[in-house]
Structures are given as structure tokens and as C-alpha cells.
DRENVOSE-365351 format. One record per residue: x, y, z of N, C-alpha, C in turn. Coordinates in steps of 0.1 Angstrom, whole numbers, padded with zeros to 4 digits, always signed. Layout:
# DRENVOSE-365351
XYZXYZXYZ
...
This chain:
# DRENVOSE-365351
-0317+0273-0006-0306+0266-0012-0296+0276-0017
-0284+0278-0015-0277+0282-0020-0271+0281-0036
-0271+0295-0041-0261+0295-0054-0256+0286-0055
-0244+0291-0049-0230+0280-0052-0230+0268-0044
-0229+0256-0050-0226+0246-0045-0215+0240-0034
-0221+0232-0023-0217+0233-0012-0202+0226-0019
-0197+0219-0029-0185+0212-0033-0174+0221-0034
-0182+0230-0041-0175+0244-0045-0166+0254-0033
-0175+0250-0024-0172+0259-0014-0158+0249-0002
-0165+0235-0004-0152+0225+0002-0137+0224-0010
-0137+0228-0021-0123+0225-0026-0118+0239-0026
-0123+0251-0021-0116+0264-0018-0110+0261-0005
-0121+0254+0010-0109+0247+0019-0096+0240+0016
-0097+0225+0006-0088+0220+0007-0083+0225+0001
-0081+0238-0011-0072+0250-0019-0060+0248-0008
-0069+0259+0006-0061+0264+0017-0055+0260+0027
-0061+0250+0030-0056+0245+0038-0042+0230+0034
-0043+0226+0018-0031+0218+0013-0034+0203+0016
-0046+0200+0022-0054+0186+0029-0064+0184+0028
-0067+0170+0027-0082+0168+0029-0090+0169+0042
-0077+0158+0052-0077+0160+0064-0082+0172+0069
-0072+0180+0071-0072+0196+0075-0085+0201+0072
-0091+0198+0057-0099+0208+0053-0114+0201+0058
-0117+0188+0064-0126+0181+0068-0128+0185+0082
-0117+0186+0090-0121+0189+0106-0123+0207+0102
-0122+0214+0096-0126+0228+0094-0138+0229+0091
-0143+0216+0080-0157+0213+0075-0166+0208+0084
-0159+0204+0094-0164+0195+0105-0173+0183+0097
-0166+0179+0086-0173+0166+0078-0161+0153+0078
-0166+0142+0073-0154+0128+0075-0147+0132+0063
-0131+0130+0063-0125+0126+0054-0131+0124+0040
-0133+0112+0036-0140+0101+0030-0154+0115+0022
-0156+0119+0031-0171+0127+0021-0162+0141+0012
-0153+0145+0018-0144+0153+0013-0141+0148+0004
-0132+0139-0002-0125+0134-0007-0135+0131-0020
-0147+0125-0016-0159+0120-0023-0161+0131-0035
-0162+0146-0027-0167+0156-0034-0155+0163-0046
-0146+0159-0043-0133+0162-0046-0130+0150-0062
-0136+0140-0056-0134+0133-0071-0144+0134-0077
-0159+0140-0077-0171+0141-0079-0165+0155-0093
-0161+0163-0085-0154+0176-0096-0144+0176-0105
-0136+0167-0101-0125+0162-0111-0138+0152-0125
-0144+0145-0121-0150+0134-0130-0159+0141-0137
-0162+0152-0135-0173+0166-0137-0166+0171-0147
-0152+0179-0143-0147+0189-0153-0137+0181-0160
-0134+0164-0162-0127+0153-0170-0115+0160-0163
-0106+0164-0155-0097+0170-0152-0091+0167-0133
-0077+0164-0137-0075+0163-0120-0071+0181-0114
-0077+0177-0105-0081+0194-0097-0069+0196-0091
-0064+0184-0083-0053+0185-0072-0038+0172-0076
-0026+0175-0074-0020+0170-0072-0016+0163-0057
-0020+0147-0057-0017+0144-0041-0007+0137-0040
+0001+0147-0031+0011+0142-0027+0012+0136-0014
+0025+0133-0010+0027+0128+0002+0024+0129+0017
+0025+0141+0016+0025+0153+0025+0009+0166+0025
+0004+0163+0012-0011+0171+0009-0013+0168-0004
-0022+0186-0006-0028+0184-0019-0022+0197-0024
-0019+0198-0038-0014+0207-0043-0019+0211-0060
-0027+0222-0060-0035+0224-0071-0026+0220-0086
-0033+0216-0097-0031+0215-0112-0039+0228-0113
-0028+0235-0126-0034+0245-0134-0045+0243-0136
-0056+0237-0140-0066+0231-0144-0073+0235-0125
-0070+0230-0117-0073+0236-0107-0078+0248-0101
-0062+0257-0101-0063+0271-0103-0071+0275-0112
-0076+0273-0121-0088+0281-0126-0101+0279-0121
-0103+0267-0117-0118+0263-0110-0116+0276-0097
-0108+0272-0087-0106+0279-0076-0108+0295-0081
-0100+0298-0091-0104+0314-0095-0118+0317-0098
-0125+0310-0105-0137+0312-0108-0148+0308-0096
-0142+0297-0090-0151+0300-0074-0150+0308-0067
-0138+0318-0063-0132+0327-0060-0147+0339-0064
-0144+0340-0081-0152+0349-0085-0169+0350-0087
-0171+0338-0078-0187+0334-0083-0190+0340-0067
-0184+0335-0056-0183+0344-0047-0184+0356-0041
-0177+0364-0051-0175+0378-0044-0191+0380-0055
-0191+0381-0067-0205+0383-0072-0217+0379-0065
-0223+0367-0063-0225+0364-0047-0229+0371-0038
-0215+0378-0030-0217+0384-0015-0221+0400-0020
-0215+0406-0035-0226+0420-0040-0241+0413-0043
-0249+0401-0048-0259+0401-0044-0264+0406-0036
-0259+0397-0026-0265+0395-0015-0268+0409-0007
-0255+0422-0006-0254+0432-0003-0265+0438-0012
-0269+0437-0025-0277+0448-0031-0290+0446-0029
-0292+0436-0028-0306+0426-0020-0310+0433-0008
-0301+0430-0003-0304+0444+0016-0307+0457+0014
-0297+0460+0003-0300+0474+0001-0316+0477-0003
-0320+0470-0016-0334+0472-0018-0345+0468-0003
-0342+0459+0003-0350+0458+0015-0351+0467+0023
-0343+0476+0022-0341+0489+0036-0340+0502+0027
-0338+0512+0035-0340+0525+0025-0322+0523+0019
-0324+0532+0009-0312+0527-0002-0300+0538+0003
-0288+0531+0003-0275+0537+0011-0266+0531+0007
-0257+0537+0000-0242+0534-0004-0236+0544-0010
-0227+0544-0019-0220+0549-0025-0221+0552-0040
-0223+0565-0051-0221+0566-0064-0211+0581-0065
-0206+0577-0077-0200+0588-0084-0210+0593-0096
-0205+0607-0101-0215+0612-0110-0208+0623-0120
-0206+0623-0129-0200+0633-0138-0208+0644-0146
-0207+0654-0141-0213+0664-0152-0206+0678-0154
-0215+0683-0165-0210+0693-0173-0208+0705-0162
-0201+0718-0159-0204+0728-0152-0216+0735-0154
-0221+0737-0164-0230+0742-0168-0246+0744-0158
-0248+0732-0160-0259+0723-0152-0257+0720-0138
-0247+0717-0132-0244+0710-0122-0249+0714-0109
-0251+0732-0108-0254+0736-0097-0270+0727-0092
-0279+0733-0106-0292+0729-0101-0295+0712-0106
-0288+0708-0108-0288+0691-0105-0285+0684-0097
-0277+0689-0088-0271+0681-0076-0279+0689-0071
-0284+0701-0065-0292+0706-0054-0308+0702-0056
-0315+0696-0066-0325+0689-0066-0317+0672-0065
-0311+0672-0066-0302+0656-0061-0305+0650-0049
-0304+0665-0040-0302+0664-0024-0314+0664-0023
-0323+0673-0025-0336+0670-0022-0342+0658-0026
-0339+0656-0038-0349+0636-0040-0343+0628-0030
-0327+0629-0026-0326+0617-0016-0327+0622-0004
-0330+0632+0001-0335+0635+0017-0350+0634+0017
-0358+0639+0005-0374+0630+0005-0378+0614+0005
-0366+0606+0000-0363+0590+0000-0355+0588+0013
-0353+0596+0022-0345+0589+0030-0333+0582+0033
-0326+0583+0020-0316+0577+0012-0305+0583+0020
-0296+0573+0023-0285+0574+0032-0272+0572+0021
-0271+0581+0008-0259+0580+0000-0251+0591+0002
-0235+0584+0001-0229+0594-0003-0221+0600-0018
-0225+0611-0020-0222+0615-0035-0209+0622-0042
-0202+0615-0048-0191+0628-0052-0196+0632-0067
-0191+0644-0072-0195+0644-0080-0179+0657-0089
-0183+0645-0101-0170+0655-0110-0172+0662-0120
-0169+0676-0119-0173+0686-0125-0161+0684-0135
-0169+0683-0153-0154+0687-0165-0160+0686-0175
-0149+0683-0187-0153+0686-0201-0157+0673-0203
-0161+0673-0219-0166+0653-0219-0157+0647-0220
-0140+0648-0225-0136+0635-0227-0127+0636-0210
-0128+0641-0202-0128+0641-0192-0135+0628-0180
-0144+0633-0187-0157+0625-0182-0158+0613-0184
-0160+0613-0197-0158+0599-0202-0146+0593-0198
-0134+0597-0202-0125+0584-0194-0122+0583-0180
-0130+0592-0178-0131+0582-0157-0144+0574-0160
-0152+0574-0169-0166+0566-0170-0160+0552-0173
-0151+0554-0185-0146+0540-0186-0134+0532-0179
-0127+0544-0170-0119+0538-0162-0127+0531-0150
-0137+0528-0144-0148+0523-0137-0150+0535-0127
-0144+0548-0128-0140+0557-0115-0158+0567-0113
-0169+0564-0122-0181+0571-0125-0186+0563-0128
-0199+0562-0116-0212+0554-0122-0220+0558-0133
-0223+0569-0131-0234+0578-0144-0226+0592-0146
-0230+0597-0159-0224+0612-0164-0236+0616-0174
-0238+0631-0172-0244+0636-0179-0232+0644-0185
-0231+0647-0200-0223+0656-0207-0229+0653-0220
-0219+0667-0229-0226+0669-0245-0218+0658-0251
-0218+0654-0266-0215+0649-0280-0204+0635-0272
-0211+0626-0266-0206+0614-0264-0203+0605-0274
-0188+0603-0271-0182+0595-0284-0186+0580-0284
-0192+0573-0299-0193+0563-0296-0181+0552-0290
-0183+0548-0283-0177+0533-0278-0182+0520-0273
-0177+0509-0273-0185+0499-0269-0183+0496-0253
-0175+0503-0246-0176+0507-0232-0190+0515-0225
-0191+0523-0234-0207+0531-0230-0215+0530-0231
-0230+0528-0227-0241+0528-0226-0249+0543-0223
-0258+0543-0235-0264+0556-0234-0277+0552-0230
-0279+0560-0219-0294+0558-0211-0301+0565-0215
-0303+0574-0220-0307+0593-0224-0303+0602-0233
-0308+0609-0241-0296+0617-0249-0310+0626-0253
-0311+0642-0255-0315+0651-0260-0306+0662-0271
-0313+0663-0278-0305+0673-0288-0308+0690-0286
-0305+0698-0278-0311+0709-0278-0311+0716-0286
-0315+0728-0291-0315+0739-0300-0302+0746-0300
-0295+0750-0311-0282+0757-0307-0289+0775-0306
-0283+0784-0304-0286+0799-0302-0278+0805-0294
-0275+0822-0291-0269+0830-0288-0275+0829-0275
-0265+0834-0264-0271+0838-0255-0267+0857-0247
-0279+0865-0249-0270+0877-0246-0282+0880-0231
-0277+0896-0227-0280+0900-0209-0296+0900-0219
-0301+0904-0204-0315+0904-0211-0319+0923-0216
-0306+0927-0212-0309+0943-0216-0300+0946-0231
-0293+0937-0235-0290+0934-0247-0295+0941-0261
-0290+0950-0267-0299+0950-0285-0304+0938-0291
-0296+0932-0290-0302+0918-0295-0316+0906-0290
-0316+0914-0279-0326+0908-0264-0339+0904-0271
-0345+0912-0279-0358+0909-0285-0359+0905-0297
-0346+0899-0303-0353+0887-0315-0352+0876-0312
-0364+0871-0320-0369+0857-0324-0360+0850-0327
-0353+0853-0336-0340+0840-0338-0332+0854-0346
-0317+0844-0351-0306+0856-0354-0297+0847-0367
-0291+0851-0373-0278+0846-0379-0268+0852-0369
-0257+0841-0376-0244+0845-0370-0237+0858-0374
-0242+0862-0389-0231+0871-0399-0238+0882-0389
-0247+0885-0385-0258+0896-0378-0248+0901-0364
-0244+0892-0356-0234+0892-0344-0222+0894-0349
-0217+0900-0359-0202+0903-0363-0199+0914-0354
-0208+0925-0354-0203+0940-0349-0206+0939-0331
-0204+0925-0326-0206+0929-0312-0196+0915-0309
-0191+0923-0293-0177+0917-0289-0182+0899-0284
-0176+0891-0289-0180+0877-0284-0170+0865-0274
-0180+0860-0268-0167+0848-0262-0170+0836-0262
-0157+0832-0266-0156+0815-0270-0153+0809-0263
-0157+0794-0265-0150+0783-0260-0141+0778-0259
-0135+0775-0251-0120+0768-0256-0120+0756-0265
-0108+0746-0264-0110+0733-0273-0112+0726-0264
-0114+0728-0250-0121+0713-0245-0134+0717-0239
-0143+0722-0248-0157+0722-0245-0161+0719-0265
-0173+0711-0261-0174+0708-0274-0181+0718-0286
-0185+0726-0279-0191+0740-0289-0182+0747-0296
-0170+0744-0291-0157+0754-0300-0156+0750-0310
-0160+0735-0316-0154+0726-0329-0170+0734-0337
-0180+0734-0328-0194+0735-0337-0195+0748-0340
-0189+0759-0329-0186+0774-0336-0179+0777-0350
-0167+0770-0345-0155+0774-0353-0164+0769-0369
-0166+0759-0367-0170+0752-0383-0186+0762-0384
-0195+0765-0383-0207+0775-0384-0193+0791-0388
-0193+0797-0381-0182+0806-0386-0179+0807-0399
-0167+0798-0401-0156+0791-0414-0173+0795-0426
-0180+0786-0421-0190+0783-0435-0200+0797-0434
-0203+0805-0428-0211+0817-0425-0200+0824-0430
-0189+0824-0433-0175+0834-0434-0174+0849-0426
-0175+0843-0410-0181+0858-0401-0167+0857-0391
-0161+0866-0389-0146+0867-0382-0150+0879-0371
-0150+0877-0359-0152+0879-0346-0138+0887-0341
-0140+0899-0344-0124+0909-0343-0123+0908-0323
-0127+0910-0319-0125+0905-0301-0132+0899-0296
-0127+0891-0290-0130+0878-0284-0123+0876-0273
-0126+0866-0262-0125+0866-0252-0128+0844-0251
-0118+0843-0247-0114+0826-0246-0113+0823-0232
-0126+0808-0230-0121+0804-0214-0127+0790-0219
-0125+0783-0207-0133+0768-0210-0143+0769-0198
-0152+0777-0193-0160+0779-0183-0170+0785-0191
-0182+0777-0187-0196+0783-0191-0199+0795-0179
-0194+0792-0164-0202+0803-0157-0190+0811-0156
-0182+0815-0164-0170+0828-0170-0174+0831-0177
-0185+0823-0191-0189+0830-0199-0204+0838-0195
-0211+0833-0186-0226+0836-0184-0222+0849-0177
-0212+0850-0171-0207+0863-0163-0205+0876-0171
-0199+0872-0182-0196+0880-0194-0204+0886-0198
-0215+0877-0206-0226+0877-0210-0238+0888-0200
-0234+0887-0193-0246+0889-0182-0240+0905-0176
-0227+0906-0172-0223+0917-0172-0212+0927-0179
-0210+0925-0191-0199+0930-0205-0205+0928-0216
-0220+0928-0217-0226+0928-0231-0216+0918-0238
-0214+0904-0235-0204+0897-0247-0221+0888-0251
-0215+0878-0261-0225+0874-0270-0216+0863-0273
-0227+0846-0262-0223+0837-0263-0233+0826-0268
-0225+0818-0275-0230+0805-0285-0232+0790-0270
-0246+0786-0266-0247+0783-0253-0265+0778-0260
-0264+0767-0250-0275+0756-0258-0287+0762-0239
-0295+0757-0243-0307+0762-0232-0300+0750-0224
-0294+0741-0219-0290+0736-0207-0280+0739-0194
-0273+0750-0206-0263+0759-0201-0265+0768-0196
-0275+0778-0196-0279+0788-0190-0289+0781-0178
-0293+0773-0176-0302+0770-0166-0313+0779-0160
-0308+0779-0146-0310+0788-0137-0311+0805-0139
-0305+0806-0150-0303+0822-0154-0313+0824-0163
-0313+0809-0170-0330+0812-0178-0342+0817-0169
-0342+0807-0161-0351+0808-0153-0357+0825-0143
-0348+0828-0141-0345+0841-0131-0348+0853-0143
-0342+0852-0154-0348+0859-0166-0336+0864-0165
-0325+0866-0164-0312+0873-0162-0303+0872-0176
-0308+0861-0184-0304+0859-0197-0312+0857-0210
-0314+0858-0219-0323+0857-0234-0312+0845-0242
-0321+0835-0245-0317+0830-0255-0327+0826-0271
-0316+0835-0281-0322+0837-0293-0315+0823-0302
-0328+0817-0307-0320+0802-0318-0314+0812-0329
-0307+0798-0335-0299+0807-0347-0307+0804-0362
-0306+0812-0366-0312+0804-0383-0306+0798-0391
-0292+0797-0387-0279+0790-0394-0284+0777-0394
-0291+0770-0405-0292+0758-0404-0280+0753-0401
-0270+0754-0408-0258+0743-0406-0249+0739-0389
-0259+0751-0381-0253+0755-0366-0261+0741-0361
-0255+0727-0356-0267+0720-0347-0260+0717-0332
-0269+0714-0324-0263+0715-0311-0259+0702-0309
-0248+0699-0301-0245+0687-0299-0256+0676-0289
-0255+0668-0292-0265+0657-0279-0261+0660-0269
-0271+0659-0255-0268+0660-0241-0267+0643-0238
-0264+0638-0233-0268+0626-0229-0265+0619-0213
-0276+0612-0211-0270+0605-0197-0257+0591-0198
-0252+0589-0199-0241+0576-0202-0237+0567-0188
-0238+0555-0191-0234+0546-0175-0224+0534-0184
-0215+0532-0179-0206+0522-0179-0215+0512-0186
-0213+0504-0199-0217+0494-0200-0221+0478-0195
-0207+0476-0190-0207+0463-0187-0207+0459-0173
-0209+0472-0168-0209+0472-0151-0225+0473-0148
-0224+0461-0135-0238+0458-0126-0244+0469-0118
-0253+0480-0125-0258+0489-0116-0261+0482-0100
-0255+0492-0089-0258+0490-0075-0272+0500-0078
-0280+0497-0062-0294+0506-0065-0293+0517-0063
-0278+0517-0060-0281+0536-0062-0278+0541-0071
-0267+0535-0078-0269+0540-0093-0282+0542-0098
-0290+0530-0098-0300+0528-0105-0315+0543-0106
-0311+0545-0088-0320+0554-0084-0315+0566-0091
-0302+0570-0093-0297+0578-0095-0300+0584-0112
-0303+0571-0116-0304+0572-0130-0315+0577-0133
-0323+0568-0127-0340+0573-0134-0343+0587-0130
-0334+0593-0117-0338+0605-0113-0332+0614-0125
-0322+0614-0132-0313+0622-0141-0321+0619-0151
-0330+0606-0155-0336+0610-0166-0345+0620-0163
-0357+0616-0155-0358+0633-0150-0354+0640-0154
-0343+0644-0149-0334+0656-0147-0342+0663-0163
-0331+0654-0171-0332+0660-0186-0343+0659-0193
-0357+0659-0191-0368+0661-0191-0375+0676-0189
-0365+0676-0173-0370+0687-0167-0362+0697-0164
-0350+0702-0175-0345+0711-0176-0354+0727-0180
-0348+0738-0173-0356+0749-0176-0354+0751-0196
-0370+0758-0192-0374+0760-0208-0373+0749-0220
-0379+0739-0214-0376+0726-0226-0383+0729-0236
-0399+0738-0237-0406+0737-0246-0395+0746-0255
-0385+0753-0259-0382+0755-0268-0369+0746-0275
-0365+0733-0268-0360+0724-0273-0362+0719-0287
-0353+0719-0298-0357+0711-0311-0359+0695-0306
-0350+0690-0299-0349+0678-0295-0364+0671-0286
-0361+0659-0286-0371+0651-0277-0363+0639-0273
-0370+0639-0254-0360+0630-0251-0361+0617-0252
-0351+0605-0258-0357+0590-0259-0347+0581-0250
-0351+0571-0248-0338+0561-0237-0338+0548-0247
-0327+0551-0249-0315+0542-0263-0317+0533-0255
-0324+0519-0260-0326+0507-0261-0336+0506-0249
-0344+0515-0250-0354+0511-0243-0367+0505-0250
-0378+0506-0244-0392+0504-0247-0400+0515-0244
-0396+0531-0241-0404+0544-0241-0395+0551-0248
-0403+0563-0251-0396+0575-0262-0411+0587-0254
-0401+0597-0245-0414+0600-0242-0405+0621-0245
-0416+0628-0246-0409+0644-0247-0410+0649-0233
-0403+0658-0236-0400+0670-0229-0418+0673-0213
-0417+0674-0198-0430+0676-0197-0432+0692-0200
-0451+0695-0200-0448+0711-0204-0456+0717-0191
């Protein structure tokens, strides 16, 4: 049996067609049953649907809104019905995905590999930027899911994920500083550092750790690129403020050290996964999501994470695997 009601679907004929007539030999049904169904919905919604004239039928405001909302019960409807197929068959469409540079290399290339081991016939774009970047394509509908740091609250967003990493220095691994355990900031005054700019969110958490540590950084070196900074870091002895999700892959390879800070007042912003609130995940979003929680699970070096990862309004709260 069908959703929508077969009445529903005869007064979007006579909408278009301006007749009963007309809209009955299209129905291939009598007059008289048309007409039936037509005063059956007027006596339903206390309201006349159509004005009949001489010549046809011509909607009441009161009309035009039924027709808009059958209009819209429709198209919702035929994405059922499309998402329905999709789960029956291997999963294929279309998502967008926003993330930080930081991460992106080795998230989207284990991306490819989960959907070439599923068989998944998607295609992916994916937008590399800062968070408020991100976010307003998230809320413009232009991004199904984004991972990025210090997500502003709004009632547009839904947080699927969020980790708090450890904040800390990151220097080469041939570095003076290479072999401590953790560091203050006032300790990194006599070595050359590079900042963030103002659209990455660590610049606001530097600047303020700084101001209150009262430590002034006589050269410095300004970009809004994490892999300009890891470059630095890695070959100019600079000494950068970079949370363990940011170095990734360079953790991993051992190409970089990262030392936490003892500055209590230094905390790292949240990582979080974020999906459009009020929009109906397709399954590939969906797939897409549970895989990214993953993701942030299984970022390199979690065991030294302060954070643990939980899914905001769920029913699990589970950590880091080791």
C-alpha cells in the first residue's frame, strides 16, 4: 500500500490539468469518482480546495498549500524510496566531507580503502580549511560531515564525536628539546617559533597561554598551514604548538616528537565529527560517519590523548583503542 494516498495523488492531476474531466481520462477513472475524491478532501480539511468555474477548476489558497505539501510528501517519498535501493545494493552516491589539513592526507586515503573493501561505488569531494570555514558550508547544506577543532555551538549542528587532545610542542626529532617528558612554555623562549595565524584555532589558545605565562617569542614565523608548519619544524629547528592529530603520519614515521606542556592553563581545543542537524542522512553519509568515528579513535598515538572519545547523544562512551 502506498504512503501517500491515492486522493492525494488525483488532486495534483486536477491541480494540472484545470479539470476534472481532463484529470479522470489521464486517471483513466469516471468523472463522478474524481470529483467524489475531491469533495472527500475539501470535507476532510473543512475547506474548499478548488474554485469551479465555468470553464475548470482553479485552486483556493487553502488549496495551494495542500498541493505544496503533496508536492513535498512526494519528493520525500521518491528519496525514500531511492535510499531503500541504496541499502539493498552495495552503497553508491554522493557525500561531501570537510576537514582540517592537518589530518586529511591519512583520512581520506584509509577512506578509499574502506570503500574499495565495501565495494562502494561513492563519489567524494572533499574540503580542505579552517573551522569557520567548514562550518558554514556545513550549515549552508554544501557538507554532509566535517571533522575540525573548537566547534561553535549552534542549533544547526549536530555533534556525532568530539575528542579533546593533549595540547604540546612539537619539535624535529633531533631537536634539544627532543627528549623531554613535558615542557613549559617560558622554557621555549630562547628558540625560534611558528605560529598560527587567526584562522586556525590555536592562535587564540597560544596567544592567551603566552599573555598569562608572560613569554614573548622575539622571531616568529606566521602561516595558516599546519604542513608549512610541520616543514619548519622538521627542517629549521622552529618549535610548534600542534595537538597529536596534527602531526599524524609524522608521528608515526618518528620524523617528529611531541612534548605535552605543563601549562595547565594551555588546553587543546575539541576535535569533533559534526553533521548538519536537521538534515536526513543518505547511507552514505551514514557509512561515512561511523567510519570517521573510527577515524578519531584511531588516530596515531591516542594512548597519549588526555581526552576520551564519547558520541554526544548517544547510548556508548567508549576510549581511544590501544
Amino acid at each position: 500500500m502506498p504512503i501517500i494516498a491515492p486522493s492525494a495523488s488525483w488532486l495534483l492531476v486536477v491541480a494540472e490539468t484545470g479539470s476534472i474531466r481532463r484529470a479522470a481520462t489521464r486517471l483513466n477513472l469516471s468523472p463522478s469518482a474524481v470529483n467524489r475524491q475531491i469533495l472527500n478532501l475539501e470535507a476532510e480539511y473543512g475547506a474548499a480546495l478548488f474554485e469551479r468555474l465555468p470553464r475548470g477548476m482553479r485552486l483556493t489558497p487553502a488549496g495551494q498549500m495542500v498541493v505544496a505539501e503533496v508536492q513535498r510528501w512526494q519528493h520525500d517519498h521518491a528519496q525514500l524510496v531511492q535510499h531503500i535501493g541504496q541499502l539493498r545494493s552495495m552503497v553508491r552516491g554522493h557525500a561531501s566531507l570537510g576537514l582540517m589539513e592537518s589530518f586529511s592526507r591519512t583520512v581520506v586515503s584509509r577512506l578509499m580503502s574502506h570503500m574499495r573493501e565495501r565495494q562502494s561505488l561513492v563519489s567524494l569531494e572533499v574540503l580542505m580549511g579552517g573551522t569557520a570555514e567548514i562550518v558554514d558550508r556545513l550549515v549552508a547544506g554544501k557538507l554532509d560531515l566535517a571533522i575540525c577543532y573548537a566547534v561553535p555551538k549552534m542549533p544547526e549542528i549536530r555533534v556525532l564525536a568530539s575528542i579533546q587532545p593533549s595540547s604540546g610542542i612539537v619539535v624535529a626529532r633531533d631537536h634539544p628539546l627532543a627528549g623531554r617528558k613535558s615542557i613549559r612554555l617560558a622554557e621555549c623562549a630562547n628558540y625560534s617559533f611558528v605560529f598560527p595565524d587567526s584562522s586556525l584555532t590555536s592562535r587564540r589558545i597560544l596567544e592567551t597561554a603566552l599573555e598569562r605565562a608572560k613569554v614573548h617569542f622575539a622571531g616568529v614565523v606566521t602561516t595558516n598551514s599546519v604542513e608549512v608548519m610541520k616543514m619548519l619544524v622538521r627542517e629549521h629547528r622552529q618549535i610548534a604548538l600542534l595537538s597529536l592529530p596534527d602531526i599524524g603520519a609524522d608521528f608515526a614515521d618518528r620524523d617528529l616528537v611531541h612534548i605535552p606542556l605543563a601549562d595547565r592553563q594551555v588546553r587543546g581545543s575539541h576535535l569533533s565529527l559534526i553533521a548538519p542537524r536537521h538534515a536526513k542522512p543518505s547511507p552514505v553519509a551514514a557509512m561515512l560517519a561511523e567510519f570517521l568515528r573510527e577515524e578519531l579513535q584511531g588516530l596515531p598515538a591516542r594512548r597519549a590523548w588526555t581526552g576520551s572519545l564519547r558520541e554526544v547523544g548517544g547510548t556508548k562512551a567508549g576510549r581511544g583503542r590501544s
